[in-house]
Backbone as a chain_set.jsonl record, in Angstrom:
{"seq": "XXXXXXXXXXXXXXXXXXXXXXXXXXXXXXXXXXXXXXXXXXXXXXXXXXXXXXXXXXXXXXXXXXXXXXXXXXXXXXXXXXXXXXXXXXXXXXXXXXXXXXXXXXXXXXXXXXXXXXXXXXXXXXXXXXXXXXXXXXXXXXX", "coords": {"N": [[-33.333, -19.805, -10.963], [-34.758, -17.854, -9.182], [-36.921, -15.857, -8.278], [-39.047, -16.811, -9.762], [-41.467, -18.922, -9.691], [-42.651, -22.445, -10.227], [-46.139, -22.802, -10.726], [-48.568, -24.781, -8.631], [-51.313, -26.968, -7.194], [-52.325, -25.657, -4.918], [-51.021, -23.571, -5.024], [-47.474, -21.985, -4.968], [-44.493, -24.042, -6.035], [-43.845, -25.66, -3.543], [-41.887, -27.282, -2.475], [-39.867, -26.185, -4.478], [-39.845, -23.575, -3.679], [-38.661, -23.883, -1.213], [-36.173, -24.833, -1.612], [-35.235, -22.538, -3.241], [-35.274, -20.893, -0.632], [-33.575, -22.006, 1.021], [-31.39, -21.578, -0.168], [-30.891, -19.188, -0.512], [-30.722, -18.518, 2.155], [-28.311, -20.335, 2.581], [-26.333, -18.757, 1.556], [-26.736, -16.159, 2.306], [-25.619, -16.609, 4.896], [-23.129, -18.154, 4.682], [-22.106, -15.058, 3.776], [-21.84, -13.944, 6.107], [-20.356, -15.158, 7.563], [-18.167, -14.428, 6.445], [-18.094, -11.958, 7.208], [-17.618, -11.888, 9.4], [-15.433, -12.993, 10.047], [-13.46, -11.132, 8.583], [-14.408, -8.991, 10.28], [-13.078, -10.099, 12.641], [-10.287, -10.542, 11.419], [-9.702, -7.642, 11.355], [-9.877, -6.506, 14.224], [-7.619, -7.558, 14.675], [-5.596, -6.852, 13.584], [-6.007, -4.143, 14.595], [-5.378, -4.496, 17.186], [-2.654, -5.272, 16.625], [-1.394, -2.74, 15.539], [-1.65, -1.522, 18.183], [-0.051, -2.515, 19.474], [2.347, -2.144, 17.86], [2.332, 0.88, 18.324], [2.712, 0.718, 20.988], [5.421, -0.027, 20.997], [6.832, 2.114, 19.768], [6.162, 3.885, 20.923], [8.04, 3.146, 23.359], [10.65, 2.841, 22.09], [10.596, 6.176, 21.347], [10.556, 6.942, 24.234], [13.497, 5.116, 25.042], [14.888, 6.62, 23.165], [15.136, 9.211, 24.432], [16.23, 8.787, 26.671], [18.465, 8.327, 26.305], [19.277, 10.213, 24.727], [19.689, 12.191, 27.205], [21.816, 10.313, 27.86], [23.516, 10.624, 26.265], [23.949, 13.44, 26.319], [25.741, 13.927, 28.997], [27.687, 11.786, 28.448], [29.198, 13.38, 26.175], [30.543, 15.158, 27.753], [32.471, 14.046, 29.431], [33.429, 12.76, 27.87], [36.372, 11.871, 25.008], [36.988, 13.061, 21.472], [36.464, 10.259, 20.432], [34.148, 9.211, 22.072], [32.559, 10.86, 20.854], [32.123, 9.93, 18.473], [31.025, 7.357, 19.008], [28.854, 7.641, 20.087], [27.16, 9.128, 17.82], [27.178, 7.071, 15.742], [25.093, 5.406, 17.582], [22.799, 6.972, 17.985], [21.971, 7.063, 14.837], [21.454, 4.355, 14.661], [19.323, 4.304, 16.405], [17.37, 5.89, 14.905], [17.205, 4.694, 12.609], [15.774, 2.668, 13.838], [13.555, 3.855, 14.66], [12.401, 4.703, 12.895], [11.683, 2.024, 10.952], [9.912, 1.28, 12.885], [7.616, 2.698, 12.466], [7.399, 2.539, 10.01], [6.719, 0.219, 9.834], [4.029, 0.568, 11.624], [2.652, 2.163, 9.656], [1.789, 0.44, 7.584], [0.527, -1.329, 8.609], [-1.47, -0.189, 9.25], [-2.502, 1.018, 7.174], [-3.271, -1.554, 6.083], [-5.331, -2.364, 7.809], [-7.389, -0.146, 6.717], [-7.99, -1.205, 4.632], [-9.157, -3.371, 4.92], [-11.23, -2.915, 6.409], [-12.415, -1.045, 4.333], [-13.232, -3.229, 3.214], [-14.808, -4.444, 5.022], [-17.167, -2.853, 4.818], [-17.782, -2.655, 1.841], [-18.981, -5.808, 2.171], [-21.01, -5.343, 3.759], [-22.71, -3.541, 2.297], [-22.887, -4.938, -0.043], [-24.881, -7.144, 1.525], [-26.753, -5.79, 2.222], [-27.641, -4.845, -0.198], [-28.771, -7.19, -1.562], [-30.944, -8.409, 0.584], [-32.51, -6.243, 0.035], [-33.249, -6.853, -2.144], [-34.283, -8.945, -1.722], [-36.357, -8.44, 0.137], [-37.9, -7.192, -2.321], [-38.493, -8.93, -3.893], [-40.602, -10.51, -2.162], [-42.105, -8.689, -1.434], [-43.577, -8.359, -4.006], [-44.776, -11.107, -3.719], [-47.131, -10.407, -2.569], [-48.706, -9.019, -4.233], [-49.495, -10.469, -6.307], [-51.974, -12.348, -7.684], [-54.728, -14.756, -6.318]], "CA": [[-34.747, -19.635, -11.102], [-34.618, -16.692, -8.375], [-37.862, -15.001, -8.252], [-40.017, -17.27, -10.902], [-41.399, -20.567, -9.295], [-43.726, -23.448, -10.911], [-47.209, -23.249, -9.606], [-49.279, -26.072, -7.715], [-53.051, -26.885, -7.324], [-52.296, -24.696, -4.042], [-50.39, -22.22, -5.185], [-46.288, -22.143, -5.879], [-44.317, -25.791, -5.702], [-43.364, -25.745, -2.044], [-40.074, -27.435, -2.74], [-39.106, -25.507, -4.562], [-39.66, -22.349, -2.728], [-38.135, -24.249, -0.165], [-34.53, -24.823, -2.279], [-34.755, -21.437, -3.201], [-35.505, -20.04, 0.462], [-32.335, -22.873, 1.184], [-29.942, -20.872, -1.238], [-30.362, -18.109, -0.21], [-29.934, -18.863, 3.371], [-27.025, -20.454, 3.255], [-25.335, -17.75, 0.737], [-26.798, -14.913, 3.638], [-24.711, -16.866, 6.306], [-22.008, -17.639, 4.141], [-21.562, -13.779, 3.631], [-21.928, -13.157, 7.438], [-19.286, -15.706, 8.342], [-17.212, -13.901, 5.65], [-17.957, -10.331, 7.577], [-16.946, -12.174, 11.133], [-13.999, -13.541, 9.819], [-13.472, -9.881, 8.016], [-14.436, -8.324, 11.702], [-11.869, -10.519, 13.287], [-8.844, -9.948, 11.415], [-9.852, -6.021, 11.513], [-9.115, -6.611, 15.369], [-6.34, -8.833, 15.397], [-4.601, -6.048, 13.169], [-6.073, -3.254, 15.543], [-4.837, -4.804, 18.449], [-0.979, -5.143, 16.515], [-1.405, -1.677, 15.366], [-1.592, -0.878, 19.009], [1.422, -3.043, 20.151], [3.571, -1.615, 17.641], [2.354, 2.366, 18.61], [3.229, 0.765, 22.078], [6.966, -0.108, 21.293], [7.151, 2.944, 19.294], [6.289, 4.997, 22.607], [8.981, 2.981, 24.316], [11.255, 4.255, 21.442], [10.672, 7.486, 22.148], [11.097, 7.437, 26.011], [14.694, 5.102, 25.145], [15.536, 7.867, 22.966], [14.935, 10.944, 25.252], [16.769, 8.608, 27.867], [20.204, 8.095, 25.66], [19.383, 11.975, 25.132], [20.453, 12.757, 28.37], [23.052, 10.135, 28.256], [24.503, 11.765, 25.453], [24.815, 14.883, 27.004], [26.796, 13.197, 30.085], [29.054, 11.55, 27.644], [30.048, 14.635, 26.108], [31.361, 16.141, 29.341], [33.145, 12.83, 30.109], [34.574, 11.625, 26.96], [36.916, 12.617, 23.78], [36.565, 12.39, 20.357], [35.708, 8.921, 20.125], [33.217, 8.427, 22.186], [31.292, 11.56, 20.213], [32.057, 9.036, 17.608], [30.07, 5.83, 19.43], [27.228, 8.822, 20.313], [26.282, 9.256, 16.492], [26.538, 5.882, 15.896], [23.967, 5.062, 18.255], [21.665, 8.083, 17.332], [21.637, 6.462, 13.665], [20.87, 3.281, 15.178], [18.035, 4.436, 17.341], [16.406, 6.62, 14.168], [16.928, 3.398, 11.823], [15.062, 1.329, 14.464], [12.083, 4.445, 14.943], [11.95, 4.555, 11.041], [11.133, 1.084, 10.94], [8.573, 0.803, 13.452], [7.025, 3.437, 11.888], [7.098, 2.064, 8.393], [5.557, -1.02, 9.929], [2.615, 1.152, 11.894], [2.031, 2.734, 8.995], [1.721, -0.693, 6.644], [-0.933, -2.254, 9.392], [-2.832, 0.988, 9.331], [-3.315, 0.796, 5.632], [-4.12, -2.962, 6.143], [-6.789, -1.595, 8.392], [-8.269, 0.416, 6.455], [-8.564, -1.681, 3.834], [-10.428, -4.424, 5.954], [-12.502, -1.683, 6.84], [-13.4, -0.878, 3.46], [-13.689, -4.563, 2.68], [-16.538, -4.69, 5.658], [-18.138, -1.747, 4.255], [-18.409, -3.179, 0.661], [-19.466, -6.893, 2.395], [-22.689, -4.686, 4.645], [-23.342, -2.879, 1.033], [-23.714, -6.545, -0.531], [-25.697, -7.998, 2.022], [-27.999, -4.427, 2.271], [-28.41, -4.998, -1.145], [-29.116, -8.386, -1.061], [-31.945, -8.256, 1.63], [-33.15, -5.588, 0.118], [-33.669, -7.505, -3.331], [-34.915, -10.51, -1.606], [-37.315, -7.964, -0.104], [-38.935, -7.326, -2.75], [-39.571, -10.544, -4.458], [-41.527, -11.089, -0.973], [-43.391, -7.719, -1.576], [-44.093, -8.538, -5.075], [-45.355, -12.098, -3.373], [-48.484, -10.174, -1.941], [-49.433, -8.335, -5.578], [-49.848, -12.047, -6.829], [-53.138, -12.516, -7.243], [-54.512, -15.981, -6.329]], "C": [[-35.297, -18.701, -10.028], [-36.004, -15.743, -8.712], [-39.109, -15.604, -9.248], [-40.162, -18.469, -10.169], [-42.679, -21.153, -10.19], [-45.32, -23.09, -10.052], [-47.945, -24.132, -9.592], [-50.723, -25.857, -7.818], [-52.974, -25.71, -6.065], [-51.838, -23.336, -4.006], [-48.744, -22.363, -5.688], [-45.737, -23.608, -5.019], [-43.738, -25.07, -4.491], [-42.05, -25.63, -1.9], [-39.508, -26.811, -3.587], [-38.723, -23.616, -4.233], [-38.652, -23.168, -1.919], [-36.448, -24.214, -0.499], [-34.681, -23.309, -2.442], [-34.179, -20.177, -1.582], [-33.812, -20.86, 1.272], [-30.83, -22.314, 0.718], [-29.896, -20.2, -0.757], [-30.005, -17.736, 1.141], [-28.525, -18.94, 3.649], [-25.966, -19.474, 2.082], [-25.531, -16.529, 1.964], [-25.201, -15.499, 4.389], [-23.327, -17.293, 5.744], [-21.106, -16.172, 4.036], [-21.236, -13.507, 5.188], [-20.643, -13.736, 8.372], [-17.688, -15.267, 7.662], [-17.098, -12.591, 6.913], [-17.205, -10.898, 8.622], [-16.018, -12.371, 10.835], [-13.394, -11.882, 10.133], [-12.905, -9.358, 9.625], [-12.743, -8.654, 12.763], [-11.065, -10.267, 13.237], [-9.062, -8.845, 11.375], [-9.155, -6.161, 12.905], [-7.91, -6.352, 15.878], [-5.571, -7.793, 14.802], [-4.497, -4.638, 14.174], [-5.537, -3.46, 16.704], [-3.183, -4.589, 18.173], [-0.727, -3.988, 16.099], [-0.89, -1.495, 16.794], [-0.255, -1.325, 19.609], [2.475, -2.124, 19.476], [3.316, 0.199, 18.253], [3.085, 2.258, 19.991], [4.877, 0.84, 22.059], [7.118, 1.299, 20.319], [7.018, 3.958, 20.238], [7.761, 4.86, 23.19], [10.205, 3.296, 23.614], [11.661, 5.754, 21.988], [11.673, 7.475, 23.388], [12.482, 6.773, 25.866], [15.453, 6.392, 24.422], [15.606, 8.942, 23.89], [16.039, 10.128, 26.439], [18.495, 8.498, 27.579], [20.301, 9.478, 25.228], [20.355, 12.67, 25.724], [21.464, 12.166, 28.468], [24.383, 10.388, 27.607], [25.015, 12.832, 26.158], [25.594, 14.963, 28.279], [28.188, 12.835, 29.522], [30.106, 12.704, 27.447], [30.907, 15.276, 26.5], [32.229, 15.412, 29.695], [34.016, 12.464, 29.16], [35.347, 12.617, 25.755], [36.138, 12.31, 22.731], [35.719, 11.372, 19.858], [34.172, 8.703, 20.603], [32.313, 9.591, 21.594], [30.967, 10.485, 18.944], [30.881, 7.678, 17.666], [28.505, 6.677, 19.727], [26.544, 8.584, 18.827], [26.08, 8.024, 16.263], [25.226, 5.569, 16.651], [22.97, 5.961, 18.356], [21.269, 7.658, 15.888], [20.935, 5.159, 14.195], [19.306, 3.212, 15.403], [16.743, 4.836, 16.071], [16.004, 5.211, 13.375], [15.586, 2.495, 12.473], [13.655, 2.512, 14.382], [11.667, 4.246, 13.6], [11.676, 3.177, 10.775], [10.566, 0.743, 11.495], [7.322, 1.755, 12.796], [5.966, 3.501, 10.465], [6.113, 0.856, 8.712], [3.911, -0.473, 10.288], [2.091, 1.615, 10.723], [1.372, 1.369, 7.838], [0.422, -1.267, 7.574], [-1.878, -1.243, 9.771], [-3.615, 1.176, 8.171], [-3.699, -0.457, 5.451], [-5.924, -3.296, 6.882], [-7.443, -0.958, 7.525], [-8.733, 0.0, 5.651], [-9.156, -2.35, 3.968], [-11.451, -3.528, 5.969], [-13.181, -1.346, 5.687], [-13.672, -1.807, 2.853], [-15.573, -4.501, 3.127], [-17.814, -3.877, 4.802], [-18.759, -1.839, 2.966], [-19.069, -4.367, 1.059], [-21.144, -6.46, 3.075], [-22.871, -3.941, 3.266], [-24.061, -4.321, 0.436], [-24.695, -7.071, -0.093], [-26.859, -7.072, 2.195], [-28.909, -4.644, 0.998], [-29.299, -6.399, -1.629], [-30.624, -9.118, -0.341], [-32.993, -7.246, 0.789], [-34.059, -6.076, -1.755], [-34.417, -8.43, -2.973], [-36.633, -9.768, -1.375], [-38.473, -7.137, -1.154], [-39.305, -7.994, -4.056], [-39.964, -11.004, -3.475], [-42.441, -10.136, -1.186], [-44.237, -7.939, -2.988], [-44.999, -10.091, -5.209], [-47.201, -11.301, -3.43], [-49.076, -9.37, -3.275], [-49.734, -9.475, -6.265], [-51.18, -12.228, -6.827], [-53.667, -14.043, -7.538], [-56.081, -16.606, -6.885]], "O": [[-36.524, -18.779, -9.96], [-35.855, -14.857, -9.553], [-40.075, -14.875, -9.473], [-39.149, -19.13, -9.939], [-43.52, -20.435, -10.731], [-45.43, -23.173, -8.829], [-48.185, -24.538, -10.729], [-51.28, -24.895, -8.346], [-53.678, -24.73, -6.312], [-52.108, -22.361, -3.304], [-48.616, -22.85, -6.811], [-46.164, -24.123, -3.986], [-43.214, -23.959, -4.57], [-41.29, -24.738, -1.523], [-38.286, -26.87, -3.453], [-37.796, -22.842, -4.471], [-37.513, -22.835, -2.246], [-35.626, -23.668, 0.236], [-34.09, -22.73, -1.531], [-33.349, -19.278, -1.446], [-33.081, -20.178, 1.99], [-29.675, -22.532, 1.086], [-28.815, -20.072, -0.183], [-29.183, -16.854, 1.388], [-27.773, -18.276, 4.363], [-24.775, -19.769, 1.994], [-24.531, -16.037, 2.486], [-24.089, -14.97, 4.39], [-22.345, -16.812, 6.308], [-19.884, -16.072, 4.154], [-20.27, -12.779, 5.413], [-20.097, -13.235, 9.355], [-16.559, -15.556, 8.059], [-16.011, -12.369, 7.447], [-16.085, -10.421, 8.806], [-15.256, -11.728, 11.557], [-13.025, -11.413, 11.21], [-11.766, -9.295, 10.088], [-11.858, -7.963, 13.268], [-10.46, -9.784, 14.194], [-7.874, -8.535, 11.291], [-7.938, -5.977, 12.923], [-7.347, -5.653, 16.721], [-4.577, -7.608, 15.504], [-3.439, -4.106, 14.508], [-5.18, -2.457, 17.321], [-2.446, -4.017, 18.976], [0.491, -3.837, 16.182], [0.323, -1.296, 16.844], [0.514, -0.541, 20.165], [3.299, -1.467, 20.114], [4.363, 0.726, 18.631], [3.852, 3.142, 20.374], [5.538, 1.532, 22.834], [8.348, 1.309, 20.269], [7.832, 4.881, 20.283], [8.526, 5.786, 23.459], [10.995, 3.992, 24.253], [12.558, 6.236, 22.68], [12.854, 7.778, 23.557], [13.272, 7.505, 26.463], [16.37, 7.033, 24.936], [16.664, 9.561, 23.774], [16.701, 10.911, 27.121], [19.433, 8.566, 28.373], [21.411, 10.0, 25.333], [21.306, 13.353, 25.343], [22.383, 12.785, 29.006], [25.564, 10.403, 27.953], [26.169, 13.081, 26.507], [26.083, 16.043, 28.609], [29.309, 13.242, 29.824], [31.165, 12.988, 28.006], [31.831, 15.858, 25.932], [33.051, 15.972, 30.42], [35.12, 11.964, 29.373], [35.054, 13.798, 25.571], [35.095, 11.657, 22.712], [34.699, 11.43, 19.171], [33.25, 8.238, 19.934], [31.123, 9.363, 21.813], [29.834, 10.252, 18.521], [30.176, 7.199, 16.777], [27.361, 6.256, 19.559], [25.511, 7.924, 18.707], [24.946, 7.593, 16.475], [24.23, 5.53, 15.929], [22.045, 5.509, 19.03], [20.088, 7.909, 15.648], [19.714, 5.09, 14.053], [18.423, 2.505, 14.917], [15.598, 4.386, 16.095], [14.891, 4.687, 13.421], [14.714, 1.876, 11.864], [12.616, 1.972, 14.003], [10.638, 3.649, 13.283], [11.064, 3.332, 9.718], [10.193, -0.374, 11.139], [6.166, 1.338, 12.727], [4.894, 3.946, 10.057], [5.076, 0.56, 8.117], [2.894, -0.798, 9.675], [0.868, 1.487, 10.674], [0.289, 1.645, 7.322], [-0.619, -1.601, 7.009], [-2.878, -1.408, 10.47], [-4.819, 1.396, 8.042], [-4.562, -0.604, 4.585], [-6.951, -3.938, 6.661], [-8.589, -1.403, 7.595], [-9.877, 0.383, 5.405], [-10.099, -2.335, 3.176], [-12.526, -3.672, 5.388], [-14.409, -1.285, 5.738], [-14.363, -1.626, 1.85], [-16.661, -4.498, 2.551], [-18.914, -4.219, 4.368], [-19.873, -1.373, 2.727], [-20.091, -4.423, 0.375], [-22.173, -7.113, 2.903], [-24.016, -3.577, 3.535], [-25.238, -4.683, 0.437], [-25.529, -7.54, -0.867], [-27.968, -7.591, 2.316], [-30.136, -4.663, 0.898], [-30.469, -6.356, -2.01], [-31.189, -10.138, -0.738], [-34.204, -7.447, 0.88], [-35.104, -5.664, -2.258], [-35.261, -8.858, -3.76], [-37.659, -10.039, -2.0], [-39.552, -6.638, -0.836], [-40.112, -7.704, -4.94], [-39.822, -12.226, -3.512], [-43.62, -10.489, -1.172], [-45.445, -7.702, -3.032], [-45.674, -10.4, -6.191], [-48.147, -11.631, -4.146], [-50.267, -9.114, -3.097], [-50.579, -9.181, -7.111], [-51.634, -12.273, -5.684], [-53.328, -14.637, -8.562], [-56.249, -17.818, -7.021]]}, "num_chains": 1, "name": "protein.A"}
């Protein structure tokens, strides 16, 4: 019954303005404890985004550091150990290619939070902006 109420010797029934002004309250703060939630895990993923970019740094710098200890080996060893070298250059890529695959999976989890929020502040824009005006269309009422 959203925008139509009964009217009174005073004007509209009270109570039931009052249930209506009640609904839509707690549907507002419903939505808002949706966005915080929303907000939150956006965070909590931004924050593990950043952990994994962190071990994907430290990646890096072990690679560049078995780099050099490659090129020590080399000078030092036969055959074989060029053999235990590639090995452990596959290793290392396997392991960057899967942190990678993960950063990239909690970046698109991000963004889709993100365009969650962005449709949840469209809802509630629109929302507000409907309520406002069955409040403006209050004052064209003539009594």
């Amino acid at each position: 019954m959203p925008g139509k109420f009964k009217t009174a010797i005073k004007g509209y029934n009270i109570e039931e303005v009052n249930a209506f002004v009640n609904k839509v309250t707690g549907e507002y703060e419903a939505l808002l404890e949706k966005l915080k939630a929303s907000d939150e895990e956006n965070k909590k993923l931004k924050m593990d985004l950043e952990k994994y970019e962190n071990i994907e740094g430290s990646f890096k710098k072990a690679l560049l550091i078995a780099d050099e200890t490659n090129r020590n080996l080399r000078k030092l060893t036969t055959d074989e150990s060029s053999q235990i070298l590639e090995d452990a250059k596959k290793n290392a890529s396997r392991i960057v290619n899967d942190a990678l695959i993960k950063a990239d999976k909690i970046e698109a989890e991000a963004e889709n939070l993100k365009r969650n929020v962005e449709m949840y502040k469209r809802r509630i824009k629109q929302m507000l902006t409907e309520q406002l005006q069955i409040v403006d269309k209050l004052d064209d009422i003539e009594y």
